[in-house]
C-alpha positions in Angstrom: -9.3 21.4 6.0 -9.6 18.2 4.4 -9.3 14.7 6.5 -6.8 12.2 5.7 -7.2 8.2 6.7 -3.8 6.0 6.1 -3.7 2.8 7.2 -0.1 0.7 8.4 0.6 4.2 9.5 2.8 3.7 12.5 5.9 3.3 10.5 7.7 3.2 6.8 5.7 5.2 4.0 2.3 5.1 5.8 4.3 7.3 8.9 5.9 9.5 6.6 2.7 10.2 4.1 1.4 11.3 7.6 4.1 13.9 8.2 4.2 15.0 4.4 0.4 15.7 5.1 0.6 17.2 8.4 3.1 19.8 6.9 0.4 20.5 4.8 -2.6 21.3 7.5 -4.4 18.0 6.7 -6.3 16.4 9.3 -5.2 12.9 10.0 -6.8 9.6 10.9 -3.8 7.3 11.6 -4.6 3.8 12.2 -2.3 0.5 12.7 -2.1 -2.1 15.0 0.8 -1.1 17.5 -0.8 2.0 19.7 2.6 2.9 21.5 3.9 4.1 17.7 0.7 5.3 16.9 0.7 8.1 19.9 4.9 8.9 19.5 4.1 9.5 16.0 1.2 12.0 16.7 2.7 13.6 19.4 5.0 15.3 16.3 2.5 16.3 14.1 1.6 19.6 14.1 -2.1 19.2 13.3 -5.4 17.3 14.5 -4.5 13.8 14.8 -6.7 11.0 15.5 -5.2 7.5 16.1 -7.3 4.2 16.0 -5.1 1.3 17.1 -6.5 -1.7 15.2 -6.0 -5.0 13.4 -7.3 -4.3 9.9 -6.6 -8.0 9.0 -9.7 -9.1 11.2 -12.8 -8.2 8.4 -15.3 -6.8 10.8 -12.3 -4.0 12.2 -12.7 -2.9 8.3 -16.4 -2.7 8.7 -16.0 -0.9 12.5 -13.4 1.8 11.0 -15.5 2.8 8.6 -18.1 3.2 10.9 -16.2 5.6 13.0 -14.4 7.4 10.7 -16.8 8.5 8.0 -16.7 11.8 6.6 -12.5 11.6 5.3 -11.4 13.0 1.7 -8.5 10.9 1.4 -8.0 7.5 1.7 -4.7 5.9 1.8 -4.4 1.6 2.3 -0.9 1.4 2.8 -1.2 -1.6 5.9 0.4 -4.6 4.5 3.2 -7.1 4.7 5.4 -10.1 3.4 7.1 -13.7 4.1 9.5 -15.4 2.4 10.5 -18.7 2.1 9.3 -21.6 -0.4 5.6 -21.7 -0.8 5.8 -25.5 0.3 7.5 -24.8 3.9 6.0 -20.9 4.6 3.1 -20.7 7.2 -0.1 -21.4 6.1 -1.6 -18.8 8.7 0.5 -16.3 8.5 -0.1 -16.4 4.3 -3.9 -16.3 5.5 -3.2 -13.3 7.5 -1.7 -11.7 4.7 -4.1 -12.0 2.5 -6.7 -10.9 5.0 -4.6 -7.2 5.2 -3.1 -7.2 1.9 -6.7 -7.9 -0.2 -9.2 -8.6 2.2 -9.0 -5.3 3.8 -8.2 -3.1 1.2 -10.7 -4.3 -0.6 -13.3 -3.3 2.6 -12.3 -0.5 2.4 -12.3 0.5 -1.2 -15.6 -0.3 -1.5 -16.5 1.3 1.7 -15.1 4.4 1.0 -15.4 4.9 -2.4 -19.3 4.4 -2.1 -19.0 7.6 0.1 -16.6 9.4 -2.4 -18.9 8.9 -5.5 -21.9 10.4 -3.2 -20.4 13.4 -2.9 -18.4 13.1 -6.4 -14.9 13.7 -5.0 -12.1 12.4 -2.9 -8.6 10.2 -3.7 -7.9 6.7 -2.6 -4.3 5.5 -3.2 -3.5 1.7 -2.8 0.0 0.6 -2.0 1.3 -2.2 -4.4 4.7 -2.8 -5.6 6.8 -3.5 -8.2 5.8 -7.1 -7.8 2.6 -6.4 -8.9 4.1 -6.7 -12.2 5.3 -10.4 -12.1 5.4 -13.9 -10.4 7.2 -14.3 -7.2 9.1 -17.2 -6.3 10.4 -17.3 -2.7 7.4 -14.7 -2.0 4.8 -16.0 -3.9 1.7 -15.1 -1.7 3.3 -12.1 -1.3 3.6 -11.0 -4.9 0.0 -12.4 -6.1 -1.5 -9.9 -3.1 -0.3 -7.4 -4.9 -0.9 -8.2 -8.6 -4.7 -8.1 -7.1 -3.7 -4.9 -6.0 -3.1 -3.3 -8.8 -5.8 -5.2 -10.8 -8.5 -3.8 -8.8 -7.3 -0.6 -8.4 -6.7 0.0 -12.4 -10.1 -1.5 -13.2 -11.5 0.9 -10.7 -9.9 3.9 -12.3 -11.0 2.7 -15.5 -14.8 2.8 -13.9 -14.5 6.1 -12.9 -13.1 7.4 -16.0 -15.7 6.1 -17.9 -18.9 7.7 -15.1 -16.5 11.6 -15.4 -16.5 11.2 -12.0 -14.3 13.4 -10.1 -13.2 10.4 -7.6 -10.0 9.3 -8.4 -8.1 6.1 -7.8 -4.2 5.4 -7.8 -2.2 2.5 -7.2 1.3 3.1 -6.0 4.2 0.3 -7.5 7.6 1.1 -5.5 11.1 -1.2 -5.7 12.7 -1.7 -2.8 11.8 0.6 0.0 13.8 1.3 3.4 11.1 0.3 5.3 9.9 -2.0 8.2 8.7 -4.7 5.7 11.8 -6.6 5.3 12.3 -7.2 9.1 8.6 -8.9 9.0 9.5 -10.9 6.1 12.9 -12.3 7.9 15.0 -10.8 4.9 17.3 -8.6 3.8 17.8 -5.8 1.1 19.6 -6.8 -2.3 19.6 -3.5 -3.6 20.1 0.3 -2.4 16.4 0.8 -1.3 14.7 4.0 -1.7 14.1 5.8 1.4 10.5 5.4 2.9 10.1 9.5 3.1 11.0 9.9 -0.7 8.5 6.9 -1.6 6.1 8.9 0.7 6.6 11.9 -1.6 6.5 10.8 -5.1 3.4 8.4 -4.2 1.3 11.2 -3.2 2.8 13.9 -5.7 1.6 11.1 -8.5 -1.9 10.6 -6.7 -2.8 14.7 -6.7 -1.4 14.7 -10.3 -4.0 12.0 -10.6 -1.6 9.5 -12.2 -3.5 6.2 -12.4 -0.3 4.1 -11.8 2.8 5.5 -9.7 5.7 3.8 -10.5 8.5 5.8 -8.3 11.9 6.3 -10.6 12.8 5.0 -14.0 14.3 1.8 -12.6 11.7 1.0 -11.5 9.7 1.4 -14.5 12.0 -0.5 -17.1 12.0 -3.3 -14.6 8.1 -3.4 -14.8 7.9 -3.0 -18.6 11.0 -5.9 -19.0 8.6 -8.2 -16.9 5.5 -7.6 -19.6 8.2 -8.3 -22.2 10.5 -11.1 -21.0 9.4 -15.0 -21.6 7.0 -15.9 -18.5 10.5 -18.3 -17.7 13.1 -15.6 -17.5 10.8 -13.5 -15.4 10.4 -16.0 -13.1 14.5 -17.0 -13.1 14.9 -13.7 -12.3 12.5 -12.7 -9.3 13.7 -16.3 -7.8 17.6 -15.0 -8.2 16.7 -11.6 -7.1 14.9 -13.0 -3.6 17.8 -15.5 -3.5 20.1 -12.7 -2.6 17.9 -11.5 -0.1 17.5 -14.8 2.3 20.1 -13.5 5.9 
C-alpha cells in the first residue's frame, strides 16, 4: 500500500487527511511538532503509523525528514500558521518563524520530494494555501504573502510537469475559513461560519486524486477569489482590512 507523509498533522485538516487516509489502508508518516498529539492521534488509526515529532520551521529538520523518510507516494505540506495585528507592532520573530514553516519548509520539501517523485515518474504533492493566496492582507500581511508564494510555486510547478508529461502531479489547496487550530495561534476569532476541518480534509484530497491543479473548496470560496482578480487593487485591500477587523477578540 502506498505511504503517505503530512506535515502539521497533529491537529485541523492535516489530522483529519490522516484519518480520511487511514480509512483507506494508506500507510502514514505523521509529523508535527507536539508528540503527545502525534501518539493520541495514531493510537486511532487503524493502519501503520509512523510519527516524527519535529519542528519543520528549523531548515535542516527539512533536510533530516527527508532523510528518514524516503520512499513515500504522497506528500502533503499542510504545517503552517498565522498572526495578526499591524505589520508595524506584530513580532518580527515570530513573522520569521512563519516564514521559515509557511515557505521555507515547504519549499525543502517540494524540491526534496519531488526530485524523488520525477525519478520514479509518479507520486502527488498537495500544498496547503488559502483563499488569501488570492490577495493582499492587511492585519495579516506576512501571513497572506506566505501564501500567495504558496500558490505561485505550486502552479508554476504544475505548469513544469505538464509541459515534461510527467505523471507527478502537484496541487495547491485554497480554503476560506476553516474550523481549525489556526485561529487560536493567530490570537483571533472567526468572522464567518467556517467550514469544518474534516470536510476541508475531504474535498482537498478528492481535488488532488482528481488531479485538479488548484482546489478551491465551495463556490464562495471561488467568487471571492475571482472578485479579488477583478476588484481595484484598493477595494481588495478595504475589504480584507474590514474582513480581519471583525476578527480582532
Amino acid at each position: 500500500m502506498a505511504t503517505v507523509l503530512i506535515t502539521g498533522a497533529s491537529s485541523g485538516i492535516g489530522r483529519d487527511m490522516a484519518v480520511l487516509f487511514a480509512e483507506k489502508g494508506y500507510n502514514l508518516i505523521l509529523v508535527a511538532r507536539n508528540e503527545a498529539k502525534l501518539k493520541e492521534l495514531a493510537a486511532r488509526l487503524n493502519t501503520q503509523v509512523t510519527i516524527i515529532p519535529m519542528d519543520l520551521s528549523e531548515r535542516k529538520n527539512c533536510y533530516k525528514l527527508h532523510s528518514i523518510a524516503r520512499n513515500i507516494d504522497i506528500l502533503i505540506n499542510n504545517a503552517g500558521f498565522g498572526d495578526w495585528g499591524e505589520f508595524y507592532y506584530t513580532s518580527l520573530h515570530k513573522e520569521l518563524n512563519m516564514i521559515d514553516l509557511n515557505i521555507s519548509a515547504l519549499h525543502i520539501l517540494t524540491k526534496l520530494y519531488l526530485r524523488d517523485f520525477v525519478k520514479k515518474n509518479r507520486g502527488y504533492i498537495l500544498n496547503v494555501a488559502s483563499l488569501a493566496a488570492f490577495a493582499s492582507g492587511p492585519l495579516m500581511a506576512t501571513y497572506y504573502a506566505t501564501k500567495a508564494y504558496v500558490f505561485k510555486l505550486t502552479t508554476a510547478i504544475n505548469e513544469e510537469l505538464r509541459a515534461r508529461r510527467s505523471k507527478v502531479h502537484i496541487s495547491v489547496f485554497c480554503p476560506g475559513p476553516v474550523d481549525t487550530g489556526f485561529n487560536e495561534r493567530a490570537g483571533v476569532s472567526f468572522s464567518v461560519k467556517p467550514l469544518s476541518s474534516m470536510e476541508a480534509a475531504k474535498r482537498a484530497l478528492w481535488g488532488m486524486f482528481l488531479k485538479k491543479m488548484v482546489i478551491i473548496p465551495d463556490c464562495t470560496n471561488w467568487l471571492a477569489a475571482v472578485l479579488c482578480k477583478i476588484m481595484p487593487l484598493r477595494l481588495v485591500l478595504m475589504v480584507c482590512s474590514h474582513i480581519q477587523r471583525k476578527k480582532e477578540k
